[in-house]
C-alpha positions as CSV (number, residue, x, y, z in Angstrom):
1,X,0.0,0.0,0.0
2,X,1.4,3.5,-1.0
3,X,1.4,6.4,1.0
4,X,-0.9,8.1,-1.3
5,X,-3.5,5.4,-0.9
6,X,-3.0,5.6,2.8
7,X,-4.5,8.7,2.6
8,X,-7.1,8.1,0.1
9,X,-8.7,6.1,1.9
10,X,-10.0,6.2,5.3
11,X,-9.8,3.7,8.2
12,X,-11.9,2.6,10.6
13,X,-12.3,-0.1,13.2
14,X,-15.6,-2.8,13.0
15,X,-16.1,-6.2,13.3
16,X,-15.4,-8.4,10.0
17,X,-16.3,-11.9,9.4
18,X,-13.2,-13.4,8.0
19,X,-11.2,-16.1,6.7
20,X,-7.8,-16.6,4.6
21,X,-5.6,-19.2,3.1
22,X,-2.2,-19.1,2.5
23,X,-0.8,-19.1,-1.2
24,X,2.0,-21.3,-1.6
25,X,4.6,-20.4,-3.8
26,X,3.5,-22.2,-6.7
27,X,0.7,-19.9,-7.2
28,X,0.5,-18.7,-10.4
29,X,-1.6,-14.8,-9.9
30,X,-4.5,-16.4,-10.9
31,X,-7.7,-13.9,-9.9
32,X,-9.8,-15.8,-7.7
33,X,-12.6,-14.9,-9.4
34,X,-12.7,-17.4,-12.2
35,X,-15.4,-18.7,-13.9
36,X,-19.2,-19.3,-13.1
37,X,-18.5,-18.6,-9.3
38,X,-16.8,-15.2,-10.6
39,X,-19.2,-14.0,-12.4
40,X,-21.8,-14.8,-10.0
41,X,-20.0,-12.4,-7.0
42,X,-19.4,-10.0,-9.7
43,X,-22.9,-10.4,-10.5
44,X,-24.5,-10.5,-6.7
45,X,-21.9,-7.0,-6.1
46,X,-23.4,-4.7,-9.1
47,X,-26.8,-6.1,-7.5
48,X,-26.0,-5.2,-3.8
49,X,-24.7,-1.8,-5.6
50,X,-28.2,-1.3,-7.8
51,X,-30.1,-2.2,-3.9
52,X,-28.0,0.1,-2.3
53,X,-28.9,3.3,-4.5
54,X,-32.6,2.0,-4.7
55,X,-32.3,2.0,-1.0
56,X,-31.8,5.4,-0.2
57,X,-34.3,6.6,-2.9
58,X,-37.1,4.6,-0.7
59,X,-35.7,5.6,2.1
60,X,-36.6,8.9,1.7
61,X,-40.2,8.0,1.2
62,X,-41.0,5.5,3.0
63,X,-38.2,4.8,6.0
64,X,-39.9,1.8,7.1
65,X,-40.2,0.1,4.0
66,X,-36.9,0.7,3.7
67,X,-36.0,-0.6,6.9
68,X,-38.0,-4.1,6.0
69,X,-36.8,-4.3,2.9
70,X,-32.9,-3.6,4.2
71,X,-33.7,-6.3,6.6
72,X,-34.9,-9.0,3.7
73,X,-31.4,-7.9,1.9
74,X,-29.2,-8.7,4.6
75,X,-31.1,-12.5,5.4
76,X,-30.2,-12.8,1.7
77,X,-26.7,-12.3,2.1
78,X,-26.5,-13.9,5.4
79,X,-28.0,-17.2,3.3
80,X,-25.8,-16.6,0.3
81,X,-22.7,-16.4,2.6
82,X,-23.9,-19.6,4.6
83,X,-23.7,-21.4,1.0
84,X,-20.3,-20.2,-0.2
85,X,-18.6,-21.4,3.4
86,X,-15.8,-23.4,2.2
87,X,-13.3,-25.1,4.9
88,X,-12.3,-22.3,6.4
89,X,-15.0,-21.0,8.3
90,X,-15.3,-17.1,8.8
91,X,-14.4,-15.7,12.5
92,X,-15.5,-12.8,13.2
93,X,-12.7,-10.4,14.2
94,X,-12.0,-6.7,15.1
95,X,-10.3,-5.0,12.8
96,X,-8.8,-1.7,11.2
97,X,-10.2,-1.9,7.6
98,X,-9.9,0.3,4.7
99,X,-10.2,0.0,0.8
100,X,-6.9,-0.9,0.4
101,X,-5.9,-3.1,3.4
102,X,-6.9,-4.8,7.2
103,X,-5.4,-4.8,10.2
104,X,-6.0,-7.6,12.7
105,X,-4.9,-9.3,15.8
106,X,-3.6,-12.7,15.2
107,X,-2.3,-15.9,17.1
108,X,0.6,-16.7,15.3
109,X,3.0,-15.0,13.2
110,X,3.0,-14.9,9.8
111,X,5.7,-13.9,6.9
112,X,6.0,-10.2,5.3
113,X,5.4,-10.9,2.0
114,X,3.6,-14.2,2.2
115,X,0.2,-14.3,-0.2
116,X,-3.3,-15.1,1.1
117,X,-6.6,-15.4,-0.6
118,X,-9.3,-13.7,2.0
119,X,-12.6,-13.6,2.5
120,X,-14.5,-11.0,4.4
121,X,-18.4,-10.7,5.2
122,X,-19.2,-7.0,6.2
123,X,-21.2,-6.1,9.1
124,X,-24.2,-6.3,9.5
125,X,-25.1,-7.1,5.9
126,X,-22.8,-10.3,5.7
127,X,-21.5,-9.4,2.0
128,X,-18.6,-11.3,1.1
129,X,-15.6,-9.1,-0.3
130,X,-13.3,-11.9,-1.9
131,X,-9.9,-10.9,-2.8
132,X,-5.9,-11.5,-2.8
133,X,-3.7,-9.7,0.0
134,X,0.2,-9.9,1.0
135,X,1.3,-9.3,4.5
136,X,2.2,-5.7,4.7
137,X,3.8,-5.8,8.2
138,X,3.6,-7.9,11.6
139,X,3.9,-5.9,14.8
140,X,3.7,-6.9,18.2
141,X,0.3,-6.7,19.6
142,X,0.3,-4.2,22.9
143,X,-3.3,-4.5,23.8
144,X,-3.0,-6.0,27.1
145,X,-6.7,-7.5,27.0
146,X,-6.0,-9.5,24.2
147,X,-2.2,-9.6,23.7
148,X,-1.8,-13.3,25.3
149,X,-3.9,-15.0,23.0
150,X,-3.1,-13.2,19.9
151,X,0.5,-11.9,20.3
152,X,0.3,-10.5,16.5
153,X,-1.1,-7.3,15.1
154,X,-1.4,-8.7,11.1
155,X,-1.5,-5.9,8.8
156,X,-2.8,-7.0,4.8
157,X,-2.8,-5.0,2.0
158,X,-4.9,-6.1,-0.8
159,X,-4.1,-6.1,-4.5
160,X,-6.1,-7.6,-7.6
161,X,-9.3,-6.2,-5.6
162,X,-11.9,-6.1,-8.4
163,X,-13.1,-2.0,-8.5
164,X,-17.0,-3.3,-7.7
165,X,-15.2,-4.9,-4.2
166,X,-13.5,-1.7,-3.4
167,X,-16.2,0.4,-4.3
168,X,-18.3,-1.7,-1.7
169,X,-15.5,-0.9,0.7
170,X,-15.4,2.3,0.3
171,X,-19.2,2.8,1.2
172,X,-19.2,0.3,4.1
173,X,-16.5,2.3,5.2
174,X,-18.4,5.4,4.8
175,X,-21.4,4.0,6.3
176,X,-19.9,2.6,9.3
177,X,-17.9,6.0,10.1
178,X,-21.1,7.7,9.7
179,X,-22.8,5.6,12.1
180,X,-20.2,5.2,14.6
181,X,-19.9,9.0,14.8
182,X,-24.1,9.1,15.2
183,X,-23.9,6.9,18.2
184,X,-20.7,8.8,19.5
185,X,-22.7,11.8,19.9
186,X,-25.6,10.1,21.1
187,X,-23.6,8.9,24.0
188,X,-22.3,12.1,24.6
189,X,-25.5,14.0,25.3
């Protein structure tokens, strides 16, 4: 990750659902988004995109419509992510997340370098971001609370991240910030 898209984007801590496998070094840079089960995310994205903007339009009408209707969205997703499991079941996590990269605490550490295919289900919505990421950095974890159990502080920066995933990112990220500033002032008062 460049310094320039450091400050591009912004960061923010949530909860992630997540999983990752390591890529060996045979891997040949393959997208992980071959095929039938490609074009299917690539499909369900511009879909969760299309929802999105339809979404705020009804929102403004109606807010609880939109509310039931959000609500149907997200037991879709949670169902669709359910069926794309694979052997690696997600855990959810706290993390630092931006468009371009993750930070998380870990229980073992890992290589700078190494390559990892990861998949992420955004709060609360469940959708799955799939993508490729490196290991940025590993620093020692200094949260007492947690530090004994995971010792790491894993930090991924992801690259061949298809512009429809980034741009999902990117309002997730938006979203959260916005509503984790709402609540911030509502606890304040």
């Amino acid at each position: 990750m460049t310094d320039e898209e450091r400050r591009r984007y912004f960061r923010i801590n949530d909860e992630v659902a997540m999983s990752f496998s390591l890529i060996n070094e045979e891997y040949g840079g393959e997208n992980n988004l071959e095929g039938t089960e490609g074009l299917n995310q690539e499909f369900h994205v511009s879909l969760e995109m299309q929802i999105r903007q339809a979404m705020s339009e009804v929102r403004g009408q109606s807010p609880k419509v939109a509310h039931v209707l959000d609500l149907l969205n997200q037991k879709m997703n949670l169902l669709r992510s359910n069926e794309q499991m694979g052997s690696s079941e997600p855990m959810l996590k706290a993390a630092n997340i931006s468009a371009c990269g993750i930070s998380f605490c870990w229980h073992e550490k890992l290589n700078i370098s190494q390559l990892v295919n990861m998949s992420m289900y955004l709060q609360p919505r469940h959708e799955l971001i799939r993508t490729e990421a490196h290991v940025a950095a590993v620093n020692e974890n200094l949260d007492q609370a947690t530090k004994d159990a995971e010792p790491y502080v894993i930090h991924f920066d992801f690259h061949n991240l298809h512009n429809a995933y980034q741009e999902l990112l990117i309002q997730h990220v938006v979203q959260r910030q916005g509503y984790q500033l709402r609540k911030k002032l509502n606890n304040d008062q």
